[in-house]
N, C-alpha and C positions, 0 to 999 in steps of 0.2 A: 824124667820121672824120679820120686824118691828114689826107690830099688839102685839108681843111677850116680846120686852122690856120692861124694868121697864119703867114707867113714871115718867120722873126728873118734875120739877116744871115750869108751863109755862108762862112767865112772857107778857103781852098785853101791857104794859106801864113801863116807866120808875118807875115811881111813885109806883107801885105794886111792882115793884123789888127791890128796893131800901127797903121797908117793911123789907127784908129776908139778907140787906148787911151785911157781914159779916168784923169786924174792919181790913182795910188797903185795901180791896175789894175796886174793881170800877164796875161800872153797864155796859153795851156795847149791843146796838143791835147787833144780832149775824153778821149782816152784816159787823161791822166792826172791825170783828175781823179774816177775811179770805181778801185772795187775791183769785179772782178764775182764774182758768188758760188756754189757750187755748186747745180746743181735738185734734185740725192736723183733719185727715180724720176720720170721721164719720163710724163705720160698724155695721152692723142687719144680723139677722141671716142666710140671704143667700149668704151674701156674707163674711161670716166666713166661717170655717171647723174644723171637729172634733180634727184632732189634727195640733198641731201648736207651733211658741217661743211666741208671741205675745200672751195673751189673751183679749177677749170681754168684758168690765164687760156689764149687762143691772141690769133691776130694779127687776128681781126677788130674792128669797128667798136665790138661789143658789148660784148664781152672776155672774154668766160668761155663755155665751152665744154660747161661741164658741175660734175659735183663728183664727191666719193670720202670715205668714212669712213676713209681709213688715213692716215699721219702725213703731215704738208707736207712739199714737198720746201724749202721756202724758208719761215723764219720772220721776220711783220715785225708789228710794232706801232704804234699814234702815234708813241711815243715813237723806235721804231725805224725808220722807216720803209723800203722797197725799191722803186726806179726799176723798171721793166721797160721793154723795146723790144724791139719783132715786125721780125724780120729782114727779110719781104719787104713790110709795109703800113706801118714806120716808125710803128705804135700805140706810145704810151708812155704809161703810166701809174702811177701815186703809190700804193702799197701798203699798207696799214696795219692787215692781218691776217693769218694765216698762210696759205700757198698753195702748189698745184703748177704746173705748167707742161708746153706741148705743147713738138713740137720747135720751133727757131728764137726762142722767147724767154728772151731773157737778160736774169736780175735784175742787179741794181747797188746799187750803197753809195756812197757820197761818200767819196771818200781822208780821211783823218783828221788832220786839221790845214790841209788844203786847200780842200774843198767838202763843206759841208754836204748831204745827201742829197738833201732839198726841194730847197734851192737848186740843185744837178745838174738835177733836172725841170725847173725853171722854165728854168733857163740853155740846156739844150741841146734842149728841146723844142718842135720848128719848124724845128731846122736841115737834117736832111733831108726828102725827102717823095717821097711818093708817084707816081713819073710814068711807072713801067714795073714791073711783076714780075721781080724779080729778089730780091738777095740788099742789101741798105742798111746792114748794121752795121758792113761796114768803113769804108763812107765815113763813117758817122757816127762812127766812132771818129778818123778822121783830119782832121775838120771841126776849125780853130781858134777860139778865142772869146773873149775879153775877163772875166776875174775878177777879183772885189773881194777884199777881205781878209774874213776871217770874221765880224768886228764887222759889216760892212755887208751881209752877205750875210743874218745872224742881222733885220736891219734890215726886207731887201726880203723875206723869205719871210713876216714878220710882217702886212706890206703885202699880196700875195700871197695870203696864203694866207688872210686877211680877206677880200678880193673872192672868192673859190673859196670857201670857206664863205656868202657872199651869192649867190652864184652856183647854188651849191648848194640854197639855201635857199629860192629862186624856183623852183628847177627843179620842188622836191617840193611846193612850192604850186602850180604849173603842175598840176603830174599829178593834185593833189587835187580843182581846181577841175575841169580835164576829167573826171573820172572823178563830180564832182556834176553837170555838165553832160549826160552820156551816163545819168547815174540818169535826170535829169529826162525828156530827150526818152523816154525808154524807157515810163518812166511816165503821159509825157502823151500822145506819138503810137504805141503799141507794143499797152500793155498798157489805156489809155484811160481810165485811174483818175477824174480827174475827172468823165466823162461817167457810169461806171458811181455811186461815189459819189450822184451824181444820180439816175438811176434806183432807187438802190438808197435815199434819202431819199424821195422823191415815194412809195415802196407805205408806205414806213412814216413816213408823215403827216411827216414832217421840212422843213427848210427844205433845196430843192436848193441853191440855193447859198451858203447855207453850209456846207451838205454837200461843195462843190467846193471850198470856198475852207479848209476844212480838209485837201481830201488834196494840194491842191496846196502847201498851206506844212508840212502836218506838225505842224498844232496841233490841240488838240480843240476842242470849239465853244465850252466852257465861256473859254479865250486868246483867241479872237478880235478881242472885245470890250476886252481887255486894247493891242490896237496901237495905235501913233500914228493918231490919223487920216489921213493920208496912205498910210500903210501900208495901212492898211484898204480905201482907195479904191480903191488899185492892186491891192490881191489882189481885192478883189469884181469889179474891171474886168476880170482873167484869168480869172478864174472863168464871168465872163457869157459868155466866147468858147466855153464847150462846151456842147454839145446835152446834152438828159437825155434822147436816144431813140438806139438805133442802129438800122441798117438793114442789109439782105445787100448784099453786093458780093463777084465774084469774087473774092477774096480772102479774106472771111468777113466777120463784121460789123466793121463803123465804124461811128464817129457819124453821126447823121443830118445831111444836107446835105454833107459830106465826098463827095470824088470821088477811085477812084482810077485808075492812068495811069503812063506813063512817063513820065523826066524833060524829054524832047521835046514834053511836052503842057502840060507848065509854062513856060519855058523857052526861050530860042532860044540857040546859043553861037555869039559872034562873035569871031572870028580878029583876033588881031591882027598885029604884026610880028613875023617868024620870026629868031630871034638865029641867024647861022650858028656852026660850030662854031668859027671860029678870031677870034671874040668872046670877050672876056674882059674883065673887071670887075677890079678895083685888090684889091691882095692883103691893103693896107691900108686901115682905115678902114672906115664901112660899107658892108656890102654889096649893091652896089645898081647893075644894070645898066639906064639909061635909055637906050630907044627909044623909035622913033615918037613925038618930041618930048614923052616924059615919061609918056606913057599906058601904062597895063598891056599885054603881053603877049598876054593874052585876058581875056574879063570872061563871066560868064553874065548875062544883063539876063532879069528876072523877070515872069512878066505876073501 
């Protein structure tokens, strides 16, 4: 979310920015450093739908609102790319395919011989922010800021936009790995695969465990034999942890010896120091607010 970004430095006057110029730099109210461009038809979220080629962007955190099969009102490419900013939540974001728009966001272009497009995103994105509901595009348009000449700017988007592709490229290994992480437990504590596998070995003379030790890696029995030994050890040692019986439990069957309960039966939650609200953490740098001489907030301690 905006409220979230670092805060770049915000310049009210010529004169204040010029303070911070750096040698061969020129100063520019941010206004003249975009072309802004027309939206075509205007859409809100009732007259979008869930799926679609067109997407919605609006001003939340998310950014898209919805979609629509008729033509964008703003068309953008890699190669072409278009800024947008959300009038009242100061969202901006880097475009690089065709799209429409709610009311209050307005796309942008980099003046053409001035700022590079990218470089407009990166330059001016942080300079306002979010700290009351209102209306933030004129301030941001009348914010000043410090610009390089085009050769360096072609320079820092290269930089830029390298870490933003790395960034990116974590994000969607993040979500990969969560979403193998939420298979697993599903599999292991939900649906109870390896305990079944086991029962389901033991009537038909098999080995349970490696009956387990196949549905928890996903190999047939014939692979198993194929792992490093270490590997082998540590899957036959998961495997040992589930029962081949289940038993009834309010809730229906689980493995045998499994107990179920509220998190209060597992569990005690100990409180820690209450940050008040007019506590605040460095805008720069990590983010990282220490209390109560370094210790967490709250912890859950496990029995």
């Amino acid at each position: 979310m905006a409220r979230d970004w670092v805060r770049l430095p915000s310049y009210s006057s010529k004169e204040e920015a010029e303070k911070y110029l750096p040698d061969g730099w020129q100063v520019f109210q941010i206004e003249q450093l975009y072309e802004q461009l027309p939206v075509g038809k205007r859409f809100e979220q009732k007259t979008s739908f869930p799926v679609g080629s067109v997407p919605v962007i609006d001003q939340s955190a998310t950014g898209i609102v919805g979609w629509h099969n008729e033509e964008p009102g703003v068309l953008a490419s890699p190669e072409n790319p278009v800024v947008t900013f959300a009038n009242h939540t100061c969202e901006m974001r880097l475009m690089e395919k065709p799209f429409s728009v709610i009311q209050n966001v307005f796309p942008m272009i980099g003046k053409n011989g001035v700022c590079q497009t990218r470089f407009l995103y990166y330059l001016t994105k942080g300079r306002v922010w979010l700290e009351e509901y209102k209306g933030h595009f004129p301030d941001f348009r009348r914010k000043w800021v410090c610009c390089p000449p085009l050769k360096e700017q072609e320079q820092l988007v290269k930089i830029l936009g390298g870490l933003d592709d790395k960034i990116d490229l974590n994000r969607r290994i993040n979500q990969t790995l969560e979403a193998m992480a939420q298979a697993i437990f599903k599999s292991w504590f939900v649906d109870f695969d390896p305990v079944k596998a086991k029962i389901a070995a033991k009537q038909e003379g098999r080995d349970p465990l490696r009956a387990a030790m196949s549905a928890i890696s996903g190999k047939p029995d014939a692979e198993l034999d194929a792992l490093p030994p270490e590997h082998y050890a540590q899957l036959a040692a998961t495997a040992a942890l589930f029962p081949d019986e289940m038993q009834d439990s309010e809730l229906g069957e689980i493995p045998r010896g499994w107990k179920t309960g509220s998190l209060s039966d597992f569990a005690s939650f100990q409180n820690g120091y209450a940050a008040g609200s007019k506590m605040k953490c460095n805008t720069f740098g990590p983010r990282r607010l220490e209390v109560n001489n370094g210790q967490p907030l709250s912890a859950l301690e496990y029995g």
